[in-house]
CHARMM-style PDB file with segment names, atoms N, HN, CA, C and O in Angstrom:
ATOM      1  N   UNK     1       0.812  -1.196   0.000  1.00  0.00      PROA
ATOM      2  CA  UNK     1       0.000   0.000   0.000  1.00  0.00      PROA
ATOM      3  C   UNK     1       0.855   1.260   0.000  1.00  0.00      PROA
ATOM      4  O   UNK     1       0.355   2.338  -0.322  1.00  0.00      PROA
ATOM      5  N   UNK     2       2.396   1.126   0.427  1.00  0.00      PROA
ATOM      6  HN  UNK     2       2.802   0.251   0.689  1.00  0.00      PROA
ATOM      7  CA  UNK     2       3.160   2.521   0.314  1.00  0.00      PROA
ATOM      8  C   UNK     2       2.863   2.934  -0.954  1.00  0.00      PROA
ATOM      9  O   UNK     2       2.494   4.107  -1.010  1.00  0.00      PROA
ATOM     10  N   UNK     3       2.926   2.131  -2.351  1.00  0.00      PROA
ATOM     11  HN  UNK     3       3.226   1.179  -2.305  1.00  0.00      PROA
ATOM     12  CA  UNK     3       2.324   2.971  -3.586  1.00  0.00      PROA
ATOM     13  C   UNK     3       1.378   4.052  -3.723  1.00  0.00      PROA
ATOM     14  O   UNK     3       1.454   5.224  -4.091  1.00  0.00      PROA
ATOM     15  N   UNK     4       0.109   2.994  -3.150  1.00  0.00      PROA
ATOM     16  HN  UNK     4       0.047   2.042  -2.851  1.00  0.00      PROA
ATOM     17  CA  UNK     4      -1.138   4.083  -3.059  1.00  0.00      PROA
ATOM     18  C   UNK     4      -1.066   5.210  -2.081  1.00  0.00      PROA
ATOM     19  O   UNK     4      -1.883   6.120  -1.939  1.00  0.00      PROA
ATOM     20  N   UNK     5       0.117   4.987  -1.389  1.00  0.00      PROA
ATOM     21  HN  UNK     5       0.781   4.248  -1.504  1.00  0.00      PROA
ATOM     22  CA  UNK     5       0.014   6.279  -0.228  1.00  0.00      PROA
ATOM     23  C   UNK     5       0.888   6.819  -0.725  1.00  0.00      PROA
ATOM     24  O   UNK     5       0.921   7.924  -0.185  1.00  0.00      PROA
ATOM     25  N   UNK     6       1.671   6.755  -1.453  1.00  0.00      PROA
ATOM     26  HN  UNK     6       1.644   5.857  -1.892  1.00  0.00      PROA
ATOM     27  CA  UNK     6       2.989   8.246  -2.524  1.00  0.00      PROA
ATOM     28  C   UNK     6       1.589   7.803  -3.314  1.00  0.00      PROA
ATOM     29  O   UNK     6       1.057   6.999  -2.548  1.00  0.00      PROA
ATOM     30  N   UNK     7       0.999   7.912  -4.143  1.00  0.00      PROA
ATOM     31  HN  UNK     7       1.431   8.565  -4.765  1.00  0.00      PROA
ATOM     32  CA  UNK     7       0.707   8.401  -5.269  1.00  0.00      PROA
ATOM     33  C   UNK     7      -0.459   9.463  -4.550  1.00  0.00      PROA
ATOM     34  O   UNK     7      -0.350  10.684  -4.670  1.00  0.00      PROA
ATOM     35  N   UNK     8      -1.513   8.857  -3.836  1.00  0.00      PROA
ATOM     36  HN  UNK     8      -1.602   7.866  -3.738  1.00  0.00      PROA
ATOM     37  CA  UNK     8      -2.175  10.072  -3.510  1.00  0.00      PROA
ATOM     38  C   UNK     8      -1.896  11.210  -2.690  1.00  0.00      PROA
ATOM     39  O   UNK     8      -2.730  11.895  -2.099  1.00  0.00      PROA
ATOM     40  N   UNK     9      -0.656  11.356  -2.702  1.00  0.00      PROA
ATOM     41  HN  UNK     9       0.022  10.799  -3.183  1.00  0.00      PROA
ATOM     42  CA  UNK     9       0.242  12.205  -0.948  1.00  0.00      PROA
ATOM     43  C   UNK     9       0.014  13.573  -2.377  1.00  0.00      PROA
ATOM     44  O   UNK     9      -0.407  13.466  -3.529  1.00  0.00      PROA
ATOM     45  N   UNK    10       0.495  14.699  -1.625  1.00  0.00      PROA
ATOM     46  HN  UNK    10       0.837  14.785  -0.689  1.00  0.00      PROA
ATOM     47  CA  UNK    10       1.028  15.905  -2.552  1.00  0.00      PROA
ATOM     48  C   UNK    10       2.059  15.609  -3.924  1.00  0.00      PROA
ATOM     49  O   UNK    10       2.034  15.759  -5.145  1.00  0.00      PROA
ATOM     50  N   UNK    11       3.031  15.055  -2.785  1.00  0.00      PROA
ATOM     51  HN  UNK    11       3.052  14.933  -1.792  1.00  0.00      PROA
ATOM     52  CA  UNK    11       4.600  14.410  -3.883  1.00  0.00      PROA
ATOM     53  C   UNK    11       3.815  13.547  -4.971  1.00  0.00      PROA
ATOM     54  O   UNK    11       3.712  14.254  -5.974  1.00  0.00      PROA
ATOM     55  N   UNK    12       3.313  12.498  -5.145  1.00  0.00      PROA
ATOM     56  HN  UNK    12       3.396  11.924  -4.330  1.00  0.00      PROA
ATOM     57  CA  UNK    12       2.488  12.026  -6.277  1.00  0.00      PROA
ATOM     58  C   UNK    12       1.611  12.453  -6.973  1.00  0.00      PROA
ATOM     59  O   UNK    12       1.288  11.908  -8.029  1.00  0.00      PROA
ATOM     60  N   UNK    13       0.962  13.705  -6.425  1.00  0.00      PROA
ATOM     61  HN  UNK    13       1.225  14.147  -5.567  1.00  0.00      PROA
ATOM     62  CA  UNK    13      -0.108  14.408  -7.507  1.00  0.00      PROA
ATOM     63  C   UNK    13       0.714  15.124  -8.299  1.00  0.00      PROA
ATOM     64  O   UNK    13       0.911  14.871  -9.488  1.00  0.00      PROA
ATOM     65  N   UNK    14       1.122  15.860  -7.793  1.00  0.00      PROA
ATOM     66  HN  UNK    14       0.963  16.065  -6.828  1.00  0.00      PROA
ATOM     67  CA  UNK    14       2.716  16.073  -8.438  1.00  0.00      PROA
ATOM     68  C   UNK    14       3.532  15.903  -9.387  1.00  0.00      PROA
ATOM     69  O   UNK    14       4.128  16.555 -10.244  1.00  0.00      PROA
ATOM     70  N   UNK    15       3.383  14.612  -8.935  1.00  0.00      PROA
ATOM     71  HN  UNK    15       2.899  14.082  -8.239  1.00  0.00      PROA
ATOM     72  CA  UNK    15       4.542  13.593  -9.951  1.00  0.00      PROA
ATOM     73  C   UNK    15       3.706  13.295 -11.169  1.00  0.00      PROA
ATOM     74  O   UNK    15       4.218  13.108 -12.272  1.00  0.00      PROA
ATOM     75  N   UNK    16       2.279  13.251 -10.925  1.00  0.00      PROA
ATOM     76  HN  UNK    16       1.863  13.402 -10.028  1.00  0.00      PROA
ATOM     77  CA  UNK    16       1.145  12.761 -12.164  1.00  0.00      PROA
ATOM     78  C   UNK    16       1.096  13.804 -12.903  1.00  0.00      PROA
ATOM     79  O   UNK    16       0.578  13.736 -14.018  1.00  0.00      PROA
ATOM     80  N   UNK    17       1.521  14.736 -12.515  1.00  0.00      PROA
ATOM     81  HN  UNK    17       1.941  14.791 -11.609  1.00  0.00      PROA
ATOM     82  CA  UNK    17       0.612  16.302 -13.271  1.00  0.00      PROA
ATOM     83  C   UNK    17       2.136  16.940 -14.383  1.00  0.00      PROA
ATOM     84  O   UNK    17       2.175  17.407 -15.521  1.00  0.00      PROA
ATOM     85  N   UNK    18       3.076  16.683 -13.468  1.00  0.00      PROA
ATOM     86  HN  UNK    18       3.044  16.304 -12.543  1.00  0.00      PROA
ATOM     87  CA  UNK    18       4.489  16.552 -13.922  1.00  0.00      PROA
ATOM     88  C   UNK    18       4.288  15.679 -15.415  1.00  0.00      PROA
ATOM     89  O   UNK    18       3.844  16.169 -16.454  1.00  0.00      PROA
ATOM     90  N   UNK    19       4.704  14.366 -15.233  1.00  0.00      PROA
ATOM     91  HN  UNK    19       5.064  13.968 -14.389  1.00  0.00      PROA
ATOM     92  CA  UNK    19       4.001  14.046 -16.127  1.00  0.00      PROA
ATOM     93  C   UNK    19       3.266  13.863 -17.377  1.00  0.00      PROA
ATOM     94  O   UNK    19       3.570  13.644 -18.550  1.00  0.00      PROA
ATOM     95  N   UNK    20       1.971  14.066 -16.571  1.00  0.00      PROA
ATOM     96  HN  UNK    20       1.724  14.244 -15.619  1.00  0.00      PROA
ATOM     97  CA  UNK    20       1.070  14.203 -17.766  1.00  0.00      PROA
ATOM     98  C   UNK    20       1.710  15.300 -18.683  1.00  0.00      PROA
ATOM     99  O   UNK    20       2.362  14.984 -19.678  1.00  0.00      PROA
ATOM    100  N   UNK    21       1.523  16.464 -18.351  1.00  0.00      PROA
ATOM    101  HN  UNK    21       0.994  16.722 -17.543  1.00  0.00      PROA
ATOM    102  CA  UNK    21       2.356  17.822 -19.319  1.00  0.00      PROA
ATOM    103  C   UNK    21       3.670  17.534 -19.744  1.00  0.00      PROA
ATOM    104  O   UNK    21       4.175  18.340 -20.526  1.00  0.00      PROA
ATOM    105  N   UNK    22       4.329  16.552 -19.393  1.00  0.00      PROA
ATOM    106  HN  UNK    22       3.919  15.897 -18.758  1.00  0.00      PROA
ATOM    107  CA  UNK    22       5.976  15.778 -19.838  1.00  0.00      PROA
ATOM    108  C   UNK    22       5.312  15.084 -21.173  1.00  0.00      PROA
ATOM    109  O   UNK    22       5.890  15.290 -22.240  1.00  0.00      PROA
ATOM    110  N   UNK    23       4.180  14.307 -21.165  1.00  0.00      PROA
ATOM    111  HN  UNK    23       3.711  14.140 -20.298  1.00  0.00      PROA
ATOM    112  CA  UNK    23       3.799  13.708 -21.895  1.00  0.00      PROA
ATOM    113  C   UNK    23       3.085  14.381 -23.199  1.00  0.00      PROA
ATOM    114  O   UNK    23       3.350  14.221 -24.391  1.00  0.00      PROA
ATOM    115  N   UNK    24       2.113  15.166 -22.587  1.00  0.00      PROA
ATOM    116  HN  UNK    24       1.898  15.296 -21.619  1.00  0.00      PROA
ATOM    117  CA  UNK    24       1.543  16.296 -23.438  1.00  0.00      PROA
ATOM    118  C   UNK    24       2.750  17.295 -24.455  1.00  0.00      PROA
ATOM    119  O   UNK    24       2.628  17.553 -25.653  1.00  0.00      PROA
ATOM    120  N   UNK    25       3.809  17.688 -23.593  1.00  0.00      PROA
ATOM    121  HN  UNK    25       3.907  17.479 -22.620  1.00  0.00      PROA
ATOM    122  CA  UNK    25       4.383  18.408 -23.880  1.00  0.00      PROA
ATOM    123  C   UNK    25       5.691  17.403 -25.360  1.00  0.00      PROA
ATOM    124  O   UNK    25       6.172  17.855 -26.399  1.00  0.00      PROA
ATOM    125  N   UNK    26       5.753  16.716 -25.045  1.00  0.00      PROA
ATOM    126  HN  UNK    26       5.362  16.349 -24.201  1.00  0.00      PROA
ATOM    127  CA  UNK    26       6.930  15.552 -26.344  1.00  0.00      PROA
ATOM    128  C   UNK    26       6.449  15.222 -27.528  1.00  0.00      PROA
ATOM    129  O   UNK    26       6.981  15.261 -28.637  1.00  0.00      PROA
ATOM    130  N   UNK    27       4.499  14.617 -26.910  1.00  0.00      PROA
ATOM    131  HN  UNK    27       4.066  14.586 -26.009  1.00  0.00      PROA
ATOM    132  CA  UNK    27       3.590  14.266 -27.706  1.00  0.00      PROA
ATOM    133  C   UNK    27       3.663  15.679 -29.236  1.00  0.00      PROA
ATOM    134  O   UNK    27       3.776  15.502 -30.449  1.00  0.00      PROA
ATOM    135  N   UNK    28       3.530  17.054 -28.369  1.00  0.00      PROA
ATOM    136  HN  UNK    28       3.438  17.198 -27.384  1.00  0.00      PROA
ATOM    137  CA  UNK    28       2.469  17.522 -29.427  1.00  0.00      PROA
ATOM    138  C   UNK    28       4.095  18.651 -30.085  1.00  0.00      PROA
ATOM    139  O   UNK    28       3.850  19.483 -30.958  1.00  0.00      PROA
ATOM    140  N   UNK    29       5.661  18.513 -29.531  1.00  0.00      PROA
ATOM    141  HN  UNK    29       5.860  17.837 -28.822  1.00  0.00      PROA
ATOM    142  CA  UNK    29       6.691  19.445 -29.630  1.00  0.00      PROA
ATOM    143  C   UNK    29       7.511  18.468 -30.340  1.00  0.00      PROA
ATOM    144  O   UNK    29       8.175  18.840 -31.308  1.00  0.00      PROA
ATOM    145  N   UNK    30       7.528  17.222 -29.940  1.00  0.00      PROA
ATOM    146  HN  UNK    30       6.989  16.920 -29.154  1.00  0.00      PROA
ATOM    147  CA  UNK    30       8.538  16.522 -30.520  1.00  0.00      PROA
ATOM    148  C   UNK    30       8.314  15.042 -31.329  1.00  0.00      PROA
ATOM    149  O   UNK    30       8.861  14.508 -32.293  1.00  0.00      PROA
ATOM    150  N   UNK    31       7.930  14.914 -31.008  1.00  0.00      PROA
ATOM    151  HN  UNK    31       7.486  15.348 -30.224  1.00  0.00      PROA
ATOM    152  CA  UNK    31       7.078  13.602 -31.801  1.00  0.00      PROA
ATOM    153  C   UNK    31       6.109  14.002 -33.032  1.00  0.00      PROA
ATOM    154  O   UNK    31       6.460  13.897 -34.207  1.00  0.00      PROA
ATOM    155  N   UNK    32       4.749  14.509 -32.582  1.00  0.00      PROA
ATOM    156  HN  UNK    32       4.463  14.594 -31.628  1.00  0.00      PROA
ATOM    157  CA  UNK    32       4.738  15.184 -33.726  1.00  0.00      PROA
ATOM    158  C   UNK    32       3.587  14.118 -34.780  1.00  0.00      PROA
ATOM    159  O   UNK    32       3.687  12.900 -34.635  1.00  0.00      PROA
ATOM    160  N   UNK    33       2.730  14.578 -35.616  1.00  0.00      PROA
ATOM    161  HN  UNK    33       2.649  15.568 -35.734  1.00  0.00      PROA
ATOM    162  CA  UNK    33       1.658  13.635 -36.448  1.00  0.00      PROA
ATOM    163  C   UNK    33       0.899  13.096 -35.533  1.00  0.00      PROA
ATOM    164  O   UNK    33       0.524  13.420 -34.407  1.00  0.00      PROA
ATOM    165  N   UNK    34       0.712  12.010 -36.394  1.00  0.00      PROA
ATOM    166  HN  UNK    34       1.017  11.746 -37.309  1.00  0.00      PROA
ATOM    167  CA  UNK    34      -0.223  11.041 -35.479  1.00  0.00      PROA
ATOM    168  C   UNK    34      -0.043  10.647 -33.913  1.00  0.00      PROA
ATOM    169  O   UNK    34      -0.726  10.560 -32.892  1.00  0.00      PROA
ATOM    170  N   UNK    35       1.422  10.445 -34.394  1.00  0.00      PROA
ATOM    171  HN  UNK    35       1.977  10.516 -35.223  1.00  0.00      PROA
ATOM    172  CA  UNK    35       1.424   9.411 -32.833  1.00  0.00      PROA
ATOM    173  C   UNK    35       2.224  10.474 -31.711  1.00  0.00      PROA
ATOM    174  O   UNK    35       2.718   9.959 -30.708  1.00  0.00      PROA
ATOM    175  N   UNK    36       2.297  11.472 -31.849  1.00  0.00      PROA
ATOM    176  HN  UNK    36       1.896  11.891 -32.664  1.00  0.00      PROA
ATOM    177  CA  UNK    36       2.307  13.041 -31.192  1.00  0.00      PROA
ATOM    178  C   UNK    36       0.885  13.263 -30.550  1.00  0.00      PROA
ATOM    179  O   UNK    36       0.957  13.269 -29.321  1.00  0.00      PROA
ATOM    180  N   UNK    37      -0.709  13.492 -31.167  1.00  0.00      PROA
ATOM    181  HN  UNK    37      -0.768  13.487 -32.165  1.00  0.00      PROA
ATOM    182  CA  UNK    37      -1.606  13.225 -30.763  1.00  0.00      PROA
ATOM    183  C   UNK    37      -2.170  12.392 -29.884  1.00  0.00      PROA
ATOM    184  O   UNK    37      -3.061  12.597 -29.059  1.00  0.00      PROA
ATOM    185  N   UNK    38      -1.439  11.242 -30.196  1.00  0.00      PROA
ATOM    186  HN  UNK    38      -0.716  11.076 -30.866  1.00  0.00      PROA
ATOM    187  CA  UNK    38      -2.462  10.159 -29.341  1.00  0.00      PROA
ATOM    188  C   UNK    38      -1.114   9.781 -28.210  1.00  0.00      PROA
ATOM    189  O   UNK    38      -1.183   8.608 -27.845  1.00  0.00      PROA
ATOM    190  N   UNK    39      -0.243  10.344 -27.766  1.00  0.00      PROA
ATOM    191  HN  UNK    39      -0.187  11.298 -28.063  1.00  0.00      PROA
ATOM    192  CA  UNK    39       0.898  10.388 -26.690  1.00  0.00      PROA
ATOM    193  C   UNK    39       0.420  11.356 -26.130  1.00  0.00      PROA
ATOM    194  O   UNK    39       0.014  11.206 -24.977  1.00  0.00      PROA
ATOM    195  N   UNK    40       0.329  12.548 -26.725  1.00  0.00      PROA
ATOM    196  HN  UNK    40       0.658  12.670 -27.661  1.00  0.00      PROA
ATOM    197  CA  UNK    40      -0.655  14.166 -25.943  1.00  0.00      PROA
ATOM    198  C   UNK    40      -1.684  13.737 -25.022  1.00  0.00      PROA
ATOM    199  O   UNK    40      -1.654  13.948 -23.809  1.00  0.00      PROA
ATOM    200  N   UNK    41      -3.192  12.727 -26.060  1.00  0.00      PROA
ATOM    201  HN  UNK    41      -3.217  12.556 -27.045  1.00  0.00      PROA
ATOM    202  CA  UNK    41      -4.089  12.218 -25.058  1.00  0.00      PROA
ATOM    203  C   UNK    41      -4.102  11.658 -24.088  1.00  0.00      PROA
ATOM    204  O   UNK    41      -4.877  11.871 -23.156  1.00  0.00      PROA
ATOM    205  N   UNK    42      -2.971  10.581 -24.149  1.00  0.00      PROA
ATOM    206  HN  UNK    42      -2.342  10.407 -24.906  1.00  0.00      PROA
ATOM    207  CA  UNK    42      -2.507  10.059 -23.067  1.00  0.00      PROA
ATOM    208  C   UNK    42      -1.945  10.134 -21.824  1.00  0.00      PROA
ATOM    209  O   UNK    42      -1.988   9.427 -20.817  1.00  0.00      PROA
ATOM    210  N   UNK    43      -1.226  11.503 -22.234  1.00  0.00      PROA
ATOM    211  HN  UNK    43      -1.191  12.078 -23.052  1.00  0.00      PROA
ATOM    212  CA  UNK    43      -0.632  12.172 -20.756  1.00  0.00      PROA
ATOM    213  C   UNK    43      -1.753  13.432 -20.431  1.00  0.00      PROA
ATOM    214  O   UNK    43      -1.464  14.344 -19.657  1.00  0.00      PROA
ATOM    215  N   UNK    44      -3.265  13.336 -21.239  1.00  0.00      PROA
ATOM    216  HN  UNK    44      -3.499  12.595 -21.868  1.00  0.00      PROA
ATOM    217  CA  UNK    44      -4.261  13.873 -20.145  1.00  0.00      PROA
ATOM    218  C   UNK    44      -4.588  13.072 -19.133  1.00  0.00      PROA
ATOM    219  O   UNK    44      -5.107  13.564 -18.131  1.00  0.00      PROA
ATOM    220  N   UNK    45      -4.394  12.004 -19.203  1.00  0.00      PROA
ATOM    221  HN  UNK    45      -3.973  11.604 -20.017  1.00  0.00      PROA
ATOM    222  CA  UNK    45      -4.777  10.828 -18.571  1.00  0.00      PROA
ATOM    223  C   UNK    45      -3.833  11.090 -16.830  1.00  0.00      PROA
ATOM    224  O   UNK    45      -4.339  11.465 -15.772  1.00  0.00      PROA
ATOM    225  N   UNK    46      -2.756  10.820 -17.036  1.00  0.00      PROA
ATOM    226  HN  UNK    46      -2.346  10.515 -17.896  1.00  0.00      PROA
ATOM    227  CA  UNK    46      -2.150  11.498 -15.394  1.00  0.00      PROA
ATOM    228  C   UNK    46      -2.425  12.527 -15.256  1.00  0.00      PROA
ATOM    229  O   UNK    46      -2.835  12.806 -14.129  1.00  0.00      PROA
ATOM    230  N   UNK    47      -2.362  13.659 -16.295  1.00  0.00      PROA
ATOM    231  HN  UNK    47      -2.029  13.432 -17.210  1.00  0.00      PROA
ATOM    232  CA  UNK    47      -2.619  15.120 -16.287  1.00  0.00      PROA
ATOM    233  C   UNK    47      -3.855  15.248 -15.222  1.00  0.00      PROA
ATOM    234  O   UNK    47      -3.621  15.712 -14.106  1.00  0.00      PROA
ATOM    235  N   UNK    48      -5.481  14.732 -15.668  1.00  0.00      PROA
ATOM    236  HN  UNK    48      -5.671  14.355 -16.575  1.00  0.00      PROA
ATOM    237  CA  UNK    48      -6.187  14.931 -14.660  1.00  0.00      PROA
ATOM    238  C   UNK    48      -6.224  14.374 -13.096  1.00  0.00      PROA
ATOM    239  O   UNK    48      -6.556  14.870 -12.019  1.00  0.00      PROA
ATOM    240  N   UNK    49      -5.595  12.792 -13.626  1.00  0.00      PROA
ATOM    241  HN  UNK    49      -5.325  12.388 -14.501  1.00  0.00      PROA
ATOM    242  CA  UNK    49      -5.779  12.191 -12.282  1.00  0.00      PROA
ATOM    243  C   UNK    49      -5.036  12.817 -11.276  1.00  0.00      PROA
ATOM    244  O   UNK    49      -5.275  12.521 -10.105  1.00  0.00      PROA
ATOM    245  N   UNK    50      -3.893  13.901 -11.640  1.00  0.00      PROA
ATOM    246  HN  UNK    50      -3.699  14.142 -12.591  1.00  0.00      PROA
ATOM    247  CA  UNK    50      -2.952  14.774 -10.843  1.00  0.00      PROA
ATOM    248  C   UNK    50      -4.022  16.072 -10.096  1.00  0.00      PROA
ATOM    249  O   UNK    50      -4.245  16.304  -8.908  1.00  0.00      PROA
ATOM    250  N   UNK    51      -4.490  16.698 -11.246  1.00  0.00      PROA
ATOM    251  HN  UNK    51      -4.309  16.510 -12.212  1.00  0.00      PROA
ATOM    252  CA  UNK    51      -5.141  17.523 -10.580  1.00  0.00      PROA
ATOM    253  C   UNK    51      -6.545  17.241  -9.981  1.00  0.00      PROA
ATOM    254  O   UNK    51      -7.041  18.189  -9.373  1.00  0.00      PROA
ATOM    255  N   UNK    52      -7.262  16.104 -10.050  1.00  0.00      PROA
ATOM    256  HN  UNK    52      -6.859  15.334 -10.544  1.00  0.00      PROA
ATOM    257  CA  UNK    52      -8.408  15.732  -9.873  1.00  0.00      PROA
ATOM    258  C   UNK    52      -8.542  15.136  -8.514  1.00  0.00      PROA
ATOM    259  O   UNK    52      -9.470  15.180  -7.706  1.00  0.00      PROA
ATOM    260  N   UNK    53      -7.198  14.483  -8.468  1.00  0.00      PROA
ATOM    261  HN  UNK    53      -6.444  14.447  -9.125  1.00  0.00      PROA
ATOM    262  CA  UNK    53      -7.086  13.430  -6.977  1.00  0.00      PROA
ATOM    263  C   UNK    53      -7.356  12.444  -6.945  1.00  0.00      PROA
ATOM    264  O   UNK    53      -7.456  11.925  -5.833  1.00  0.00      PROA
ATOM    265  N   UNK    54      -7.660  11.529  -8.329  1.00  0.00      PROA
ATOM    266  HN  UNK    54      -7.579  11.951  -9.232  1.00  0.00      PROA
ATOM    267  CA  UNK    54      -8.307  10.435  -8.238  1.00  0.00      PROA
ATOM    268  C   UNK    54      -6.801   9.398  -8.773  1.00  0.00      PROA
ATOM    269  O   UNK    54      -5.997   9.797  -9.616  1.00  0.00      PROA
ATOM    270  N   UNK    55      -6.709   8.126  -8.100  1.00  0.00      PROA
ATOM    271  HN  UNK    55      -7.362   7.801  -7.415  1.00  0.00      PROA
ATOM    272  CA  UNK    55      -5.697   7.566  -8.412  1.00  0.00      PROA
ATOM    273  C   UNK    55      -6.197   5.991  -8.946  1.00  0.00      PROA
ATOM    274  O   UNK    55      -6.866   5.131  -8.372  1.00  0.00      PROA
ATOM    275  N   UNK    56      -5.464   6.028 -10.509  1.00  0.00      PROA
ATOM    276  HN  UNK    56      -4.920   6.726 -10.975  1.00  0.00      PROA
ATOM    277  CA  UNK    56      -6.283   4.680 -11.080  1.00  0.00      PROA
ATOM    278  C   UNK    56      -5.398   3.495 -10.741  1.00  0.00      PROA
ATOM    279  O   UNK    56      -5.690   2.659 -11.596  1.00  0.00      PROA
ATOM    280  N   UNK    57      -4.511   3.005  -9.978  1.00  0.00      PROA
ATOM    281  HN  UNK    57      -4.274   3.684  -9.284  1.00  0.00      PROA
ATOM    282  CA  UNK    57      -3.975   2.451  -9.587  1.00  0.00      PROA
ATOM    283  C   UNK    57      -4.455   1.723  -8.101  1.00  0.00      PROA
ATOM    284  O   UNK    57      -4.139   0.622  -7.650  1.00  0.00      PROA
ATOM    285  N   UNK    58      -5.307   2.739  -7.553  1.00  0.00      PROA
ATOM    286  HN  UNK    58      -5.564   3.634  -7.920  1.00  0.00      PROA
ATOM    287  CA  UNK    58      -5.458   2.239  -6.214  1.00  0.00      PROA
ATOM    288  C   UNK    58      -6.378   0.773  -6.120  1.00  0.00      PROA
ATOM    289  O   UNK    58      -6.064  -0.224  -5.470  1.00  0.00      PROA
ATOM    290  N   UNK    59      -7.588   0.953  -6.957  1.00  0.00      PROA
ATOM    291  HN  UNK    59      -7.843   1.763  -7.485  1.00  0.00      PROA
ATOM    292  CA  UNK    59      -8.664  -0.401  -7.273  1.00  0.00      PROA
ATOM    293  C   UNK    59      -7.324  -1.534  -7.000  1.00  0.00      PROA
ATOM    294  O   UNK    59      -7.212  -2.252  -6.007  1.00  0.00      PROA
ATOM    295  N   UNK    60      -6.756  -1.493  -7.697  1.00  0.00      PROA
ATOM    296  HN  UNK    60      -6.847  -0.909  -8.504  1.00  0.00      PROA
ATOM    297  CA  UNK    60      -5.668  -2.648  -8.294  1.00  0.00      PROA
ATOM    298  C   UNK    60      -5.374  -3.425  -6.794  1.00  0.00      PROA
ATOM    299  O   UNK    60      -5.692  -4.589  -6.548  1.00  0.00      PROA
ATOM    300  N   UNK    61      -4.723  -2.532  -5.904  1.00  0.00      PROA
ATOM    301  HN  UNK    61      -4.465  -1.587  -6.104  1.00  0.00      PROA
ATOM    302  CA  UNK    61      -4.066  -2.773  -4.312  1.00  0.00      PROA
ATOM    303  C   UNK    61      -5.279  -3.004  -3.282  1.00  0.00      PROA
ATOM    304  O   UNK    61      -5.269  -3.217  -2.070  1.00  0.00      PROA
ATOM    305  N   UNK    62      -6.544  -2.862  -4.399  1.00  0.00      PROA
ATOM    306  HN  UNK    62      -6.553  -2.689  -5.384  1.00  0.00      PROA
ATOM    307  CA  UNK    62      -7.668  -2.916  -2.974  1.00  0.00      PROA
ATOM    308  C   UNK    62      -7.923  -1.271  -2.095  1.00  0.00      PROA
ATOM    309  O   UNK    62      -8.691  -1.274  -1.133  1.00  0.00      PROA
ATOM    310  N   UNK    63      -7.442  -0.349  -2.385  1.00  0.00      PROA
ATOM    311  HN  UNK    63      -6.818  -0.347  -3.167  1.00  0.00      PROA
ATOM    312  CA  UNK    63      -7.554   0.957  -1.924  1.00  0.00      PROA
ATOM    313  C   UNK    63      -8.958   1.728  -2.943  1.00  0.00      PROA
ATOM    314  O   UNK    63      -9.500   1.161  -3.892  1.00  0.00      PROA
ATOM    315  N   UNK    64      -9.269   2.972  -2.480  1.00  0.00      PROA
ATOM    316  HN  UNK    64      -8.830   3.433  -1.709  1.00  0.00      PROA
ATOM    317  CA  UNK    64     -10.695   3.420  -3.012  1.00  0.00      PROA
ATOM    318  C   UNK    64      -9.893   4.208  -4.326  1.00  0.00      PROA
ATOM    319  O   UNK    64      -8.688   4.198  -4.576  1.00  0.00      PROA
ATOM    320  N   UNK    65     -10.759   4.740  -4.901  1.00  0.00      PROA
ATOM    321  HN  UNK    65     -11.738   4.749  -4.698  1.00  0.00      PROA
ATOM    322  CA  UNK    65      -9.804   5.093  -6.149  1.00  0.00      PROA
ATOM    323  C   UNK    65      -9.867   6.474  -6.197  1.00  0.00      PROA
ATOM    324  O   UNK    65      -9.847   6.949  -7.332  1.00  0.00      PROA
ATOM    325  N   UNK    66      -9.960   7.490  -4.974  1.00  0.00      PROA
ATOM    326  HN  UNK    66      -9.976   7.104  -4.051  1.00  0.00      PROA
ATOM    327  CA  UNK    66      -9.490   8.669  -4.804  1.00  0.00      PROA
ATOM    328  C   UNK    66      -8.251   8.630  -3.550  1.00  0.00      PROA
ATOM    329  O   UNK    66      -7.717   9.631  -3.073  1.00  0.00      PROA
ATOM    330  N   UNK    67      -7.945   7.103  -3.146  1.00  0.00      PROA
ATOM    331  HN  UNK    67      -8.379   6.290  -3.533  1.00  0.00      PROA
ATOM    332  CA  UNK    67      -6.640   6.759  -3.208  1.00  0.00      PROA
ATOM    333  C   UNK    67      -7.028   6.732  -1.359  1.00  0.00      PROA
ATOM    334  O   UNK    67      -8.175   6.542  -0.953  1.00  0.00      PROA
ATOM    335  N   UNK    68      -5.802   6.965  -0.408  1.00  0.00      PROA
ATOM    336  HN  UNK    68      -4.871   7.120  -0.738  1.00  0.00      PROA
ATOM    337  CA  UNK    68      -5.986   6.784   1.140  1.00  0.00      PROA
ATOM    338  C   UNK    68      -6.726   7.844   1.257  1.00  0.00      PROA
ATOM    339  O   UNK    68      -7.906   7.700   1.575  1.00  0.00      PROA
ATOM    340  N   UNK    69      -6.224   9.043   1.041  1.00  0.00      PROA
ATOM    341  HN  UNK    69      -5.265   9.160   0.782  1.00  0.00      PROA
ATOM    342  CA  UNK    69      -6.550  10.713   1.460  1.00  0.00      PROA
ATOM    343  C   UNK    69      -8.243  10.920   0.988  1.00  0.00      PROA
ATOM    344  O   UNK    69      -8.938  11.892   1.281  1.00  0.00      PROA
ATOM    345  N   UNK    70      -8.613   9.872   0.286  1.00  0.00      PROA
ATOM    346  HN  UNK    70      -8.048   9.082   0.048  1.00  0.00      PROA
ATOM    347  CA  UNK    70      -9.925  10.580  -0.399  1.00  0.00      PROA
ATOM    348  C   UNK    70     -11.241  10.270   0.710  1.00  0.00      PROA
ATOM    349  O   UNK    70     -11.353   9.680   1.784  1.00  0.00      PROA
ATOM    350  N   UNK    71     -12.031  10.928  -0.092  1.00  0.00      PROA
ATOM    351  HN  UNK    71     -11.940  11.408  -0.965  1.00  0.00      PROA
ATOM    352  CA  UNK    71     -13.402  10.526   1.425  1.00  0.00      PROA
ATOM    353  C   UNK    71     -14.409  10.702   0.075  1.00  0.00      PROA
ATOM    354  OT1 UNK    71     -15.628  10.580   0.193  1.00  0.00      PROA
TER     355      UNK     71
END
């Protein structure tokens, strides 16, 4: 469960949102066409779960999927 507790802490929303825009940002600057696009979409994917709070990993460990911190 230390996973699910770094990913939903500050330091892991963080790290998702980091990320996602790492991803967004290669997708649509360096990569480029098609598969620039669909790498972009993909790092919306941590992108929100960073700012949203919801962690899709947690189901997996048996944790709720807005992670320990969520209610």
């Amino acid at each position: 469960m230390g996973f699910v507790r770094f990913m939903s802490s500050t330091t892991g929303r963080i790290l998702r949102i980091v990320a996602g825009l790492a991803l967004i940002a290669v997708g649509l600057l360096v990569v480029g066409g098609t598969g620039g696009i669909i790498l972009a979409v993909v790092g919306l994917v941590p992108l929100a779960a960073g700012l949203f709070g919801f962690c899709l990993f947690a189901p997996l460990f048996g944790a709720s999927f807005k992670g320990e911190t969520g209610s």
